[in-house]
N, C-alpha and C positions, 0 to 999 in steps of 0.2 A: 512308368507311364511313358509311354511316346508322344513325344512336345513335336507338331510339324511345323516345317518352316518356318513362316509366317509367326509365329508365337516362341521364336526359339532368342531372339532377343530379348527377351522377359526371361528366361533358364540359363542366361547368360551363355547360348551356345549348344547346349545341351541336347541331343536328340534325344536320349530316355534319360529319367531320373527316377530310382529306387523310391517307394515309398512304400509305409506299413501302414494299412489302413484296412480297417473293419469293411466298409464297404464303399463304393464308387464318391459319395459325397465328401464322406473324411478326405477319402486320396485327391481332390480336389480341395479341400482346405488345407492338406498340409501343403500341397503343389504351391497355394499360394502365401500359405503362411512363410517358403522356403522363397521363393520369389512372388512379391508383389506384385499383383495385378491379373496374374492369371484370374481368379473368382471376377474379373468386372469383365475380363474376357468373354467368360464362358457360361455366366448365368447371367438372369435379367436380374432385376430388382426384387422382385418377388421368389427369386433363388432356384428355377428353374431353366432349363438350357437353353439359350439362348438358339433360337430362329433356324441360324444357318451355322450353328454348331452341332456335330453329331460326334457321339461319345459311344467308343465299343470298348466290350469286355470280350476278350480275347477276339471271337469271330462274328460279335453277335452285338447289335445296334441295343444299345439299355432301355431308349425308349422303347422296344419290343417286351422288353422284360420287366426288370424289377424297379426300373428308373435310375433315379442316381441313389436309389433304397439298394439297388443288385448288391449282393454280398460278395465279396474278397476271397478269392485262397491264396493259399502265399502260391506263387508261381504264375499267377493270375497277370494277363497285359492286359494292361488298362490307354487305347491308344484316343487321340484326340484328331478327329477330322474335319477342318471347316468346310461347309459346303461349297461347291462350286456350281456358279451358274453364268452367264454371261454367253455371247459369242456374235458373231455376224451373222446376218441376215443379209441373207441373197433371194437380189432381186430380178 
């Protein structure tokens, strides 16, 4: 998985971390069972992804596809991108 910035204080540093996971959801539970806090990061309450979190499987956005259901192959990146929004308004 690719952990960006922002969330690399929680992977204590880490820009990727290996994970063996059946599919997108596992690799997000073990991501946190290995370091705490990622899952309150990244889903809501309800265990889906949270708002202004976007989750690809290799080049391709999961909500497109299979969800956090999308299925694993080994060699598979699994990266995490929070969204960005903000900026100045010129007036």
């Amino acid at each position: 998985m690719r952990i960006p910035g922002p969330l690399r204080s929680l992977s204590q540093g880490e820009a990727t971390v290996v994970i063996e996971a059946g599919d997108v959801r596992g690799a997000i539970d073990q991501l946190d069972s290995r370091f705490p806090g990622f899952r309150d990061r990244l889903l809501d309450p309800a265990g889906n992804l949270r708002q202004f979190v976007n989750v690809y499987l290799n080049d391709e956005d999961v909500r497109f596809g299979g969800g956090l259901d999308s299925k694993l192959e080994e060699r598979d990146e699994v990266s995490i991108i929070p969204a960005v929004a903000g900026g100045v308004r010129r007036t």
